[in-house]
Structure formats: structure tokens, C-alpha cells
C-alpha positions in Angstrom: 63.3 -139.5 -43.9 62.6 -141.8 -40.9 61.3 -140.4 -37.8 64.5 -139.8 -35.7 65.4 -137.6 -38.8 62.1 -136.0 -38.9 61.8 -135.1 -35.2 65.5 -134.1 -35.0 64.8 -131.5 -37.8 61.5 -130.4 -36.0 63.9 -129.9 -32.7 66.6 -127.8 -34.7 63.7 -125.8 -36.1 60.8 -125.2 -33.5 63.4 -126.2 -29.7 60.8 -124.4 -27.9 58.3 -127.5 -28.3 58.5 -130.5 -26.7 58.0 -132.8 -29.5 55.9 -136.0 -30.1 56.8 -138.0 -33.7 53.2 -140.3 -34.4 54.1 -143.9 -35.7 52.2 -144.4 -38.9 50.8 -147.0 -39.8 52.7 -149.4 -42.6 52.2 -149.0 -46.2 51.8 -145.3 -45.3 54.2 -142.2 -46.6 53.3 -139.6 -44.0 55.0 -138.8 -41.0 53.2 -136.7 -38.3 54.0 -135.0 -35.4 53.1 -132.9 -32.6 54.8 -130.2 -30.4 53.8 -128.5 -27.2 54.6 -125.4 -25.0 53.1 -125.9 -21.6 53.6 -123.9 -18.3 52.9 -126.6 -15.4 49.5 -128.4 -16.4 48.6 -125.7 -18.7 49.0 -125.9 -22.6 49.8 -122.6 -24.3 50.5 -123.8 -27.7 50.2 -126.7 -29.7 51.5 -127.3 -33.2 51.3 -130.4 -35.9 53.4 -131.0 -38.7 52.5 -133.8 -41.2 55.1 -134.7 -43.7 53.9 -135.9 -46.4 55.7 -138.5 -50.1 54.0 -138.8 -53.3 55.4 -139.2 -56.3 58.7 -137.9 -55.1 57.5 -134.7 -54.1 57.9 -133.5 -50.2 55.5 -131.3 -48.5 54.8 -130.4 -45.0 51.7 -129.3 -43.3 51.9 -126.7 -40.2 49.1 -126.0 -38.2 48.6 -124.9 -34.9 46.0 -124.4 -32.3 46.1 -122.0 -29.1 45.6 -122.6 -25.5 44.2 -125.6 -24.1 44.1 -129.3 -24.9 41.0 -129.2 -27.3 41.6 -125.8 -28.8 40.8 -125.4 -32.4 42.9 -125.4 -34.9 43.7 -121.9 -35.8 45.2 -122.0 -39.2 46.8 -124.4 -41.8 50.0 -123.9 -44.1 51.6 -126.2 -46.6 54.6 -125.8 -48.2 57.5 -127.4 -49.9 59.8 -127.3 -46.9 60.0 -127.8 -43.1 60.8 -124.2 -42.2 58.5 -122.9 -44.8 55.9 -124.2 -44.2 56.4 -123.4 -40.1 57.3 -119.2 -41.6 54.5 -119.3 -43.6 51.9 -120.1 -40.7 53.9 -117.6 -38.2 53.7 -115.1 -41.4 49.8 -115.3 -41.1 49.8 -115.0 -37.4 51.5 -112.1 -37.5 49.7 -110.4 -40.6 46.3 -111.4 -39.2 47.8 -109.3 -35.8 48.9 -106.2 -37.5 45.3 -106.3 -39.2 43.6 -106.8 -35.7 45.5 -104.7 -33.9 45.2 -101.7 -36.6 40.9 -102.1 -36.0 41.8 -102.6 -32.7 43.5 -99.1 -32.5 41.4 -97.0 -34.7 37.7 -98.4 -32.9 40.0 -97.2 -29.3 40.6 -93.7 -31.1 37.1 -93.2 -32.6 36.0 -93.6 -28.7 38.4 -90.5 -27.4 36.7 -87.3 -27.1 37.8 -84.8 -30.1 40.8 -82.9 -28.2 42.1 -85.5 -26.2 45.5 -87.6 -27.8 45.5 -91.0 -27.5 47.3 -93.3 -25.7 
């Protein structure tokens, strides 16, 4: 895979990113790259995807960070292929939500008085 393959495959999966292919450096077998939402001068989201070759086995690396230019990464997934390696990290996202939000919702219950109903 060259890079016009690998950033047309990152644009059929992930449109919503404007997308950034790295050039790597010769001798190497990875290709990396970077997408990005951003509303005016602010960045919302940013995500990189490394492909890496060894021993003629293909993975990919997904990771992504939140708002902000030198936000931290939030959360790393590899996998065998393009799109499942970009599912598995929106997987955890939303997991790691339902978890939150589920705390989230029982700590704003235990605060209601006894007879009233939540909202």
C-alpha cells in the first residue's frame, strides 16, 4: 500500500476528517497519518492511524485525542484491519460512556430526596 492508497482508504472510512498522510522515512514499513475535525480555529478531534509491515503481517494503530492541539491521547487500539482497528477504539469510547454515564446517573439519584423521581 502506498500513501494515495492509504489516505484514500482513511477518506472512505473516517470522511468526516480532514486527513494528513506523514512521509516516512526510507527503509521504513510504516505509514502514518493524521485526521482532524475542526470548527474555525478550534480542534475538536484528532485521530492517528499508523500502518504498520512486518513479516507480511498488516496492522493498524488508532488512537485519538480530544479537543485542542496538544490534547492527550485518549486511548490506543490495534488491530488487523483499517476499520477495525478505527471500531475497536469507538467501541471503548462508547463502553467507557455507558460506564460513566451509569455512575454518573446513580451519584445524581443518590442526591434526590427519598419521594421525589428523578429526572
Amino acid at each position: 500500500m502506498n500513501a494515495k492508497e492509504f489516505r484514500e482508504a482513511l477518506t472512505k472510512i473516517m470522511p468526516g476528517y480532514d486527513w494528513t498522510v506523514h512521509k516516512t522515512p526510507k527503509g521504513f514499513t510504516y505509514l502514518s497519518a493524521t485526521g482532524i475535525q475542526s470548527s474555525g480555529f478550534n480542534r475538536l478531534s484528532t485521530v492517528s492511524v499508523i500502518r504498520r509491515e512486518k513479516d507480511d503481517v498488516v496492522t493498524f494503530e488508532a488512537k485519538s485525542a480530544g479537543y485542542g492541539m496538544r490534547a492527550k491521547w485518549l486511548h490506543v487500539y490495534t488491530d488487523t484491519t483499517l476499520a477495525r482497528a478505527l471500531r475497536g477504539l469507538q467501541d471503548y469510547y462508547e463502553y467507557m460512556a455507558n460506564t460513566y454515564g451509569g455512575h454518573a446517573r446513580a451519584l445524581q439519584n443518590a442526591r434526590k430526596a427519598t419521594g421525589e423521581v428523578a429526572a
